[in-house]
C-alpha positions as a Markdown table, in Angstrom:
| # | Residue | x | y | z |
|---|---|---|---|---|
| 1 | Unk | 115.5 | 130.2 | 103.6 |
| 2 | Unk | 117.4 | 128.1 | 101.1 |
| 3 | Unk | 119.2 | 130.1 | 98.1 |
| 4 | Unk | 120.7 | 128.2 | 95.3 |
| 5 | Unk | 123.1 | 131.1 | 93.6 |
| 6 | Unk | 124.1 | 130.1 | 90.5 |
| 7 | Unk | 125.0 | 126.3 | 91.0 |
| 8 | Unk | 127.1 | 125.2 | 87.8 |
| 9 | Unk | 128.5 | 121.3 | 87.6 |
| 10 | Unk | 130.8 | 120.7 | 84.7 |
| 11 | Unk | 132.5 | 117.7 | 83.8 |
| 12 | Unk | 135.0 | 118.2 | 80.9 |
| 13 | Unk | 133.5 | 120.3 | 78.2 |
| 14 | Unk | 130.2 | 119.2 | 79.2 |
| 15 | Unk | 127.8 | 120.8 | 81.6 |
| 16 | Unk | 125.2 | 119.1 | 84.0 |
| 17 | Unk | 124.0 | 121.9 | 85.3 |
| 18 | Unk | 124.8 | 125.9 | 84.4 |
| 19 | Unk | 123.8 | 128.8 | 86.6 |
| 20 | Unk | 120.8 | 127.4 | 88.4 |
| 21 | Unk | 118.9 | 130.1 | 90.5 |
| 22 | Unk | 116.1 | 130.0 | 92.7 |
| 23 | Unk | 115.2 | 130.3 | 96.2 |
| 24 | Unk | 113.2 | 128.2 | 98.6 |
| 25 | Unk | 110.9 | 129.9 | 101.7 |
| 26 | Unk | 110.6 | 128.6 | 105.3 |
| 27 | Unk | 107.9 | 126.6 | 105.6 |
| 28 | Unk | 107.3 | 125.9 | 101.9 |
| 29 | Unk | 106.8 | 122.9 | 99.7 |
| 30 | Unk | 108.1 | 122.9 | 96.4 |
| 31 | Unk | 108.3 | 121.2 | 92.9 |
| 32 | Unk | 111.5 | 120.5 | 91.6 |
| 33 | Unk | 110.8 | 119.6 | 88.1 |
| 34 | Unk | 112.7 | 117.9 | 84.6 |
| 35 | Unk | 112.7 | 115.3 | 82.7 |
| 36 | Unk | 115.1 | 112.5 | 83.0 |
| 37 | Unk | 119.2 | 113.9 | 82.7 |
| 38 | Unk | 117.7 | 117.7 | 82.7 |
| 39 | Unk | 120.2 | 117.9 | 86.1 |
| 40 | Unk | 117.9 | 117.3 | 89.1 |
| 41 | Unk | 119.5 | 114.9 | 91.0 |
| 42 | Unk | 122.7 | 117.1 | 90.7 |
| 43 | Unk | 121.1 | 119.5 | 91.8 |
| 44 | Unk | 119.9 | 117.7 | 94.9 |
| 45 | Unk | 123.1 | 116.5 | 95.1 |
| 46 | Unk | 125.0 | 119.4 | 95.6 |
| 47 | Unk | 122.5 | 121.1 | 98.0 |
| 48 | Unk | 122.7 | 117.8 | 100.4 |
| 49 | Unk | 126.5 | 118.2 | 100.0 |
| 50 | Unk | 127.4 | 114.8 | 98.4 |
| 51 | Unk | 129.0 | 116.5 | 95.7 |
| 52 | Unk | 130.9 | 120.0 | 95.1 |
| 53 | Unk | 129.5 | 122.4 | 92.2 |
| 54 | Unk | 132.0 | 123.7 | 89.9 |
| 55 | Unk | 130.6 | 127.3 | 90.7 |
| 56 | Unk | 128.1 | 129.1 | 92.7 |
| 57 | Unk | 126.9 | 128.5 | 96.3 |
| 58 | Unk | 123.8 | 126.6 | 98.1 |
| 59 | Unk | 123.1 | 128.9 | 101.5 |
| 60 | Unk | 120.5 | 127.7 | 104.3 |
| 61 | Unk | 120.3 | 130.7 | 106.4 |
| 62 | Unk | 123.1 | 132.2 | 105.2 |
| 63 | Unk | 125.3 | 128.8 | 105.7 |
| 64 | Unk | 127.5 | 127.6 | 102.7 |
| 65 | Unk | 126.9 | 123.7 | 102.4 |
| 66 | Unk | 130.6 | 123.6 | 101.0 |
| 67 | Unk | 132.2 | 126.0 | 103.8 |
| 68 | Unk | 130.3 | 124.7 | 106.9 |
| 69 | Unk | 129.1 | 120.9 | 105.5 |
| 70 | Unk | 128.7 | 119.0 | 109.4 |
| 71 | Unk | 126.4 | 122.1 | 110.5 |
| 72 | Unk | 124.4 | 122.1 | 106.7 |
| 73 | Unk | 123.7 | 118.3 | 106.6 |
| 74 | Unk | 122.6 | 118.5 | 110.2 |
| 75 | Unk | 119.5 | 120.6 | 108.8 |
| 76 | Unk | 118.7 | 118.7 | 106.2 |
| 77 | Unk | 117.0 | 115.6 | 105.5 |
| 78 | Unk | 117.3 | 113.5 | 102.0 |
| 79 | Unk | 115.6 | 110.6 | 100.6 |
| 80 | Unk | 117.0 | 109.8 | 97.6 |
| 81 | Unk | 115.3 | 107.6 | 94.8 |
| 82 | Unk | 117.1 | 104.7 | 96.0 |
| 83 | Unk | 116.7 | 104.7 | 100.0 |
| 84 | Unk | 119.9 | 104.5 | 101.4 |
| 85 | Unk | 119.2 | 101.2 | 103.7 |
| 86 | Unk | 121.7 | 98.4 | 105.3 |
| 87 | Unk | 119.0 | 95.7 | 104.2 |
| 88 | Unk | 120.8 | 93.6 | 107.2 |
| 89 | Unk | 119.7 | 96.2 | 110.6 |
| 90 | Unk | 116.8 | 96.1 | 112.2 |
| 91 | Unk | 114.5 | 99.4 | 111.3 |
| 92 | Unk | 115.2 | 100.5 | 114.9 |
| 93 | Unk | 119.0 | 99.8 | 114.8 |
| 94 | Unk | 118.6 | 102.0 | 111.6 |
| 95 | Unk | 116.8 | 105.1 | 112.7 |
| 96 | Unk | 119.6 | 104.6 | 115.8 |
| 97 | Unk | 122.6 | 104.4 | 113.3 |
| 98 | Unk | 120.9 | 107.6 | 111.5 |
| 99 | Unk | 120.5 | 109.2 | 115.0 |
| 100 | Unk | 124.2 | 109.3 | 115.8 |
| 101 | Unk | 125.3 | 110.5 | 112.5 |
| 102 | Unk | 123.0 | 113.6 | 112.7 |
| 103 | Unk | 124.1 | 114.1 | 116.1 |
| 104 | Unk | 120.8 | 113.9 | 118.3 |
| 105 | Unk | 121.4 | 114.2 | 121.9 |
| 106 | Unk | 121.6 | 110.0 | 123.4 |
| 107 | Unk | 119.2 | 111.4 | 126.1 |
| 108 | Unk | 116.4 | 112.3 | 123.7 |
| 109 | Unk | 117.0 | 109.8 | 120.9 |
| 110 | Unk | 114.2 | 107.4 | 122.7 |
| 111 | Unk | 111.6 | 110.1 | 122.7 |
| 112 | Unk | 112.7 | 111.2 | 119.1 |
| 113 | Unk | 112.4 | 107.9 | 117.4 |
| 114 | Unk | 108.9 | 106.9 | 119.1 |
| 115 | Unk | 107.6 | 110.3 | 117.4 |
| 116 | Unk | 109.5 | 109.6 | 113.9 |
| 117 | Unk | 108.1 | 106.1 | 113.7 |
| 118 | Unk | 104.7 | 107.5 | 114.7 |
| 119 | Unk | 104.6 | 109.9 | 112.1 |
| 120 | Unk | 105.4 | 107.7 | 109.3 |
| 121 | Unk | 103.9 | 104.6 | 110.8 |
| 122 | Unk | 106.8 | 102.1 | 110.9 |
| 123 | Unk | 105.7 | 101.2 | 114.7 |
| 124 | Unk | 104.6 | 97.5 | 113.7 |
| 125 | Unk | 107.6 | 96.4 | 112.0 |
| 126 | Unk | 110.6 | 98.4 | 113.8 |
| 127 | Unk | 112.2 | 95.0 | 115.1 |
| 128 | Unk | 111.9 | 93.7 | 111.2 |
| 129 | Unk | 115.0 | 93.4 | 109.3 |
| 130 | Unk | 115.1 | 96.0 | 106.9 |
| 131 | Unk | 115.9 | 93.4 | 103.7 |
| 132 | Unk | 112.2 | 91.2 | 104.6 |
| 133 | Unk | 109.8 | 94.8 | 104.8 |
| 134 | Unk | 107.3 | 95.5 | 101.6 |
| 135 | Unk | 108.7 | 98.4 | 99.3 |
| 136 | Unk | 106.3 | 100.3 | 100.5 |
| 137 | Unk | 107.7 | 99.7 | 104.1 |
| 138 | Unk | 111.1 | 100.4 | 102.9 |
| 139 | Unk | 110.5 | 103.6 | 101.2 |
| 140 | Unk | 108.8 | 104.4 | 104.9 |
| 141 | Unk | 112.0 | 103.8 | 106.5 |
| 142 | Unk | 114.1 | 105.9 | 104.1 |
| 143 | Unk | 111.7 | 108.8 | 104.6 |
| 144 | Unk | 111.8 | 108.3 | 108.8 |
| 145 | Unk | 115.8 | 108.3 | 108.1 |
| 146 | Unk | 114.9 | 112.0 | 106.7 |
| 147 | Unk | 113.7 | 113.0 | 109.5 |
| 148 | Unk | 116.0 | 112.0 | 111.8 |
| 149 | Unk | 117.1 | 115.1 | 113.5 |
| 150 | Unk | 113.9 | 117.1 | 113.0 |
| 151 | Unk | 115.5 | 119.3 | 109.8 |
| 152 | Unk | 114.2 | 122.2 | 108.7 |
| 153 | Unk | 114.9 | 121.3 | 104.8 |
| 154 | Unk | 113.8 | 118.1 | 103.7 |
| 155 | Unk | 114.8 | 116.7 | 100.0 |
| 156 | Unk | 112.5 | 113.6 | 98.6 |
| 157 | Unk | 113.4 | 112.5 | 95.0 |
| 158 | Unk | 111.0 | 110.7 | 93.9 |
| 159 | Unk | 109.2 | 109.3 | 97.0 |
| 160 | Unk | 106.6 | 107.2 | 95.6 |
| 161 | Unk | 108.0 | 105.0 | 92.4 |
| 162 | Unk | 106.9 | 101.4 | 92.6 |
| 163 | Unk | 104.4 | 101.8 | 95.4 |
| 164 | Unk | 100.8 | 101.0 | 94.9 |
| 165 | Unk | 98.0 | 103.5 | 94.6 |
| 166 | Unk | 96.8 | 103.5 | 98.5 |
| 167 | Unk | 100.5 | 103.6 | 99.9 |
| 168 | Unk | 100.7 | 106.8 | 97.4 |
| 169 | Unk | 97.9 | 108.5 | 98.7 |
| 170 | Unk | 99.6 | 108.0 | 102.3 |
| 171 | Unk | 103.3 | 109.3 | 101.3 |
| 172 | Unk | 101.4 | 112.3 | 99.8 |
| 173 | Unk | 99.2 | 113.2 | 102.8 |
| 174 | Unk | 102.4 | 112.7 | 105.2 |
| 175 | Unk | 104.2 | 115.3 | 102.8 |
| 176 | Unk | 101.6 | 117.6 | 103.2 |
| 177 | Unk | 101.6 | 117.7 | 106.4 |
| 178 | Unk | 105.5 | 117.7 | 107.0 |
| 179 | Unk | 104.6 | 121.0 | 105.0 |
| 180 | Unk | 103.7 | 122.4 | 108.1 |
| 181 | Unk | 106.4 | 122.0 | 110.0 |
| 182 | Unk | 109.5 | 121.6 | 107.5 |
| 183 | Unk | 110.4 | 123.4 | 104.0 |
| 184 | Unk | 110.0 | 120.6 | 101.7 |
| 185 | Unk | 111.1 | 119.9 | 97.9 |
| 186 | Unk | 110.0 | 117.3 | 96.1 |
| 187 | Unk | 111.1 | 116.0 | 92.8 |
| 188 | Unk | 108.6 | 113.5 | 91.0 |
| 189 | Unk | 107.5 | 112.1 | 87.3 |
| 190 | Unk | 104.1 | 112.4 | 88.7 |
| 191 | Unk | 103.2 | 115.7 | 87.7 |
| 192 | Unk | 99.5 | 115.3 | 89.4 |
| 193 | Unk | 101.4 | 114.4 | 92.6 |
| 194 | Unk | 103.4 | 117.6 | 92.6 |
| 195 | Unk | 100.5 | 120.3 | 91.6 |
| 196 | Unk | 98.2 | 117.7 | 94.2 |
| 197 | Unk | 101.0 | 118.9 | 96.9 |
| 198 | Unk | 103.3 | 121.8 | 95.9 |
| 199 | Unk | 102.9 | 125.7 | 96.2 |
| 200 | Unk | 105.2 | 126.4 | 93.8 |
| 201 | Unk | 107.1 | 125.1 | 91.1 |
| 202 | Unk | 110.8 | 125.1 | 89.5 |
| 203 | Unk | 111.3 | 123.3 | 86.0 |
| 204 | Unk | 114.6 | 122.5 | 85.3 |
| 205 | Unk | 115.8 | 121.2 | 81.3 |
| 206 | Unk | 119.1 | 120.8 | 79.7 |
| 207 | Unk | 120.8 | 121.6 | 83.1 |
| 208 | Unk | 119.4 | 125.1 | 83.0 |
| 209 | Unk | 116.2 | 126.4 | 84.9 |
| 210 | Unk | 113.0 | 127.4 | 82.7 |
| 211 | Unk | 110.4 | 128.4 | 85.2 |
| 212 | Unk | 109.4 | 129.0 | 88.4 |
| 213 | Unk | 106.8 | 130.5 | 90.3 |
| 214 | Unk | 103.2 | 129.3 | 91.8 |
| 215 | Unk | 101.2 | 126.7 | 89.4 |
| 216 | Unk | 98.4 | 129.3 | 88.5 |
| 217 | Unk | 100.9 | 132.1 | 87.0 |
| 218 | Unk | 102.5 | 129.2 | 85.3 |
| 219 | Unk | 98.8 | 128.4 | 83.8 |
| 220 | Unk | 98.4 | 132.0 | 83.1 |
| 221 | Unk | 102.0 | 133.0 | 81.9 |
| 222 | Unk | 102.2 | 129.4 | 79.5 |
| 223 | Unk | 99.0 | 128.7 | 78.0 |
| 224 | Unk | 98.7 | 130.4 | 74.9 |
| 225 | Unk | 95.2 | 128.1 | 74.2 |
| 226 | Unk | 91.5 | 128.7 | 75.2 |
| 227 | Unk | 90.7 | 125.1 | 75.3 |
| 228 | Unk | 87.1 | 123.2 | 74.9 |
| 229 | Unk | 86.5 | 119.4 | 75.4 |
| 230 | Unk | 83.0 | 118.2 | 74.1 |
| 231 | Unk | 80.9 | 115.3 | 73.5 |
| 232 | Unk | 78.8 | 115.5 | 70.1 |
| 233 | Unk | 76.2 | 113.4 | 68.3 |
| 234 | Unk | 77.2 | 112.5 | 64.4 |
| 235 | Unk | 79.2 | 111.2 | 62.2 |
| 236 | Unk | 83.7 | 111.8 | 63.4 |
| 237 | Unk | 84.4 | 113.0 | 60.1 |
| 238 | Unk | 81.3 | 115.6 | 59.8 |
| 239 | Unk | 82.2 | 116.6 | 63.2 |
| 240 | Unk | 85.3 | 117.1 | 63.0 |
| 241 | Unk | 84.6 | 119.4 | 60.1 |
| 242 | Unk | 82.2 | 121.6 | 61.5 |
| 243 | Unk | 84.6 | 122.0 | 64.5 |
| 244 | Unk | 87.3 | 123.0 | 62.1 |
| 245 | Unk | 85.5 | 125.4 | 59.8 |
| 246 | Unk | 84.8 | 127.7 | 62.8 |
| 247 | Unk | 87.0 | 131.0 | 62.9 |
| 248 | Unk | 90.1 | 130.9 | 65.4 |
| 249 | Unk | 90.3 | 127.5 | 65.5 |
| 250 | Unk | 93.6 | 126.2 | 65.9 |
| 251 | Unk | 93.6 | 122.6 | 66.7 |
| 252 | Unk | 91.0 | 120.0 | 66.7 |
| 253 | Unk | 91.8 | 116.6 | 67.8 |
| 254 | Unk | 89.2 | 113.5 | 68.3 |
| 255 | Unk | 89.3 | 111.4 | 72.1 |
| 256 | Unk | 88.6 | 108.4 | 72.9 |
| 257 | Unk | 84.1 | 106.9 | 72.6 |
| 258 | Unk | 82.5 | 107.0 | 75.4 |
| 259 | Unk | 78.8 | 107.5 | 74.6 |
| 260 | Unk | 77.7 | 105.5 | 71.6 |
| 261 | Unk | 76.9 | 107.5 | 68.5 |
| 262 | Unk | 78.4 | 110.4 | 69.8 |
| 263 | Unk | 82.3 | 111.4 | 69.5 |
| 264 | Unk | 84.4 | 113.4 | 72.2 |
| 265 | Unk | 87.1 | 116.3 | 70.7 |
| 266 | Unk | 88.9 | 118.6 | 72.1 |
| 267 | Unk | 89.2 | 122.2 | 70.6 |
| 268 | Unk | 91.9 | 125.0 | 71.2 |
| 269 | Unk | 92.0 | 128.9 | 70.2 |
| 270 | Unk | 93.9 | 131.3 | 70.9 |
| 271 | Unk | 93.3 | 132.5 | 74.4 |
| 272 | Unk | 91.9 | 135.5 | 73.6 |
| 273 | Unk | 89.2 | 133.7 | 71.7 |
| 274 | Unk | 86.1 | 132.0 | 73.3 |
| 275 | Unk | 84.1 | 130.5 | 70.5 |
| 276 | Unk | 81.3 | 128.4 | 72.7 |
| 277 | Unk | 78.3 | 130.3 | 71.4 |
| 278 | Unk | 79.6 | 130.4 | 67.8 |
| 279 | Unk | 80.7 | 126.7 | 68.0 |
| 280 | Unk | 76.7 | 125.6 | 69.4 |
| 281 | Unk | 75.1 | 127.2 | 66.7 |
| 282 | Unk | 77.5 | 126.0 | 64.0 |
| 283 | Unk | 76.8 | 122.6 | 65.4 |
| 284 | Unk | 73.4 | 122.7 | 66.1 |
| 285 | Unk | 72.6 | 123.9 | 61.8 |
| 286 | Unk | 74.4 | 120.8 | 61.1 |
| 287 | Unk | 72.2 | 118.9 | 63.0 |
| 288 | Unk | 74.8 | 117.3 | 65.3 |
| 289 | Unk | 73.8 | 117.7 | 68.8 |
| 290 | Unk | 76.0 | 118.9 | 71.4 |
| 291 | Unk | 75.5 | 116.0 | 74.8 |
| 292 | Unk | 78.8 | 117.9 | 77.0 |
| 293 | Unk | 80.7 | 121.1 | 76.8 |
| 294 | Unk | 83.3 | 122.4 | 79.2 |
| 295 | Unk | 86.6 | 124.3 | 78.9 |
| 296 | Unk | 89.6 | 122.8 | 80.1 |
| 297 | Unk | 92.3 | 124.3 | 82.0 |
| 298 | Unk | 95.7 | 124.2 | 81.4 |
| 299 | Unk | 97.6 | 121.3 | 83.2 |
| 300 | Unk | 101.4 | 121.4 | 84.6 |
| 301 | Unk | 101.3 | 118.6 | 82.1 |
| 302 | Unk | 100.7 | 120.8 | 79.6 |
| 303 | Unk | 103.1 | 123.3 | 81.1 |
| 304 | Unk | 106.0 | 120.8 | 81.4 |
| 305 | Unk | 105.8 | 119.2 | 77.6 |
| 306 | Unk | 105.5 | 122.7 | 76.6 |
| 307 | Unk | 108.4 | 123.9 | 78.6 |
| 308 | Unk | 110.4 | 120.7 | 78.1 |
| 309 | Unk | 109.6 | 120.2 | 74.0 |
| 310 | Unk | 109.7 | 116.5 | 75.0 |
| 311 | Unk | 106.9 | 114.1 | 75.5 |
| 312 | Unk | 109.2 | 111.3 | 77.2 |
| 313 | Unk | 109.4 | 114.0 | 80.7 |
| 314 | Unk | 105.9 | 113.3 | 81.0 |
């Protein structure tokens, strides 16, 4: 179990962070949410013990990072955004270094190391300097330095900027199934990524936290909109019209062609309003046939920019 009680960071007059709460189970994988400076990273930070907080506590089983840091950092693993490589060691002379600075036994650092670079398949280039891998490779290497050790908390910020679509789908399989094993939290800008991954979910803005709990009470508890995408036959303007003459109608916005003649919208309500048999009939007097219809959940995009007021988080 991993409690965060209250972590405040303060420098000057200004604060990065201010009475963050939340809790993490065993065996978990969460989503640490924000947009750029919301106070993630410090955060992180803090938790892995690189920094002190100017208040509060982060407990792993009842264990203060600050009051006992050797035994704390021995449970946890971190990949930062930036790997924290020597670009000039071999990957093996790496994993080593990391083996003797989280303490693993000498006699079972052989046996640990074949099963690390198994698991996050670095066998083929572990006599490779470090500086010469792909970044795909290297990111590879950062996250087999995480789980050096075999912690039970393991911290990835951002673990999959600048790698290409296949390596991505790799990373995100691996973290699910470190899931198993390890509680996991995983900060991204790849909001699919997380809700793809993730159980549950904490949003952090402005340094202070603004929601957490599972994705589907997020849905539930944030979307105030009963929303519709179609595809309909006609003229935009006409369409667009009709759509917005229809009672409890809130918002009508036009997509992007991809049928000719016909125009795709998307329509919200309030959520307490389902207008799919009024909108047919409305459309089909106006002659202006309906070719697709389906409601549209509420993303943790939707969630985020809602939570966040910011579009640039996204």
């Amino acid at each position: 179990m991993i409690e965060i009680q209250g972590l405040t960071k303060r420098y000057g007059s200004k604060y990065a962070i201010k009475d963050v709460t939340f809790s993490i189970r065993k065996g978990e994988i969460l989503g640490f949410l924000g947009r750029n400076g919301a106070g993630k990273t410090t955060t992180m930070n803090i938790v892995t013990g690189y920094i002190s907080a100017s208040g509060g506590r982060a407990l792993l089983d009842g264990h203060d990072v600050l009051e006992e840091p050797r035994l704390v950092k021995r449970r946890i693993g971190y990949l930062p955004e930036q790997p924290p490589l020597y670009m000039d060691m071999t990957v093996d002379e790496y994993l080593r270094f990391a083996c003797a600075i989280k303490e693993v036994k000498p006699s079972a650092v052989k046996a640990h190391l074949d099963d690390v670079r198994e698991l996050v398949k670095i066998n083929d280039v572990r006599k490779r300097l470090i500086k010469n891998l792909s970044k795909g490779y290297k990111q590879r290497v950062g996250l087999a330095q995480a789980l050096v050790g075999n912690p039970e908390m393991i911290i990835l910020d951002e673990p999959t900027v600048g790698l290409d679509p296949r390596q991505i789908l790799e990373i995100r399989s691996l973290i699910k199934r470190l899931g198993q094993d390890h509680t996991v939290v995983l900060s991204s800008h790849i909001l699919t990524e997380v809700a793809d991954v993730c159980e549950r979910v904490v949003i952090i803005n402005n340094g202070v936290i603004v929601a957490q709990d599972t994705l589907s009470r997020l849905t539930s508890g944030v979307g105030d909109a009963f929303r519709i995408t179609l595809r309909v036959a006609g003229h935009e303007g006409e369409i667009k019209r009709a759509l917005r003459s229809l009672e409890g109608v809130k918002f009508v916005d036009s997509l992007a062609v991809k049928e000719e003649g016909s125009y795709d919208f998307v329509v919200e309500t309030d959520r307490s309003c389902d207008i799919r048999k009024q909108l047919f009939y409305a459309l089909a007097k106006a002659g202006l046939p309906i070719m697709a219809l389906r409601t549209a959940d509420i993303t943790l995009e939707d969630i985020f920019l809602k939570l966040t007021g910011d579009n640039e988080g996204a």
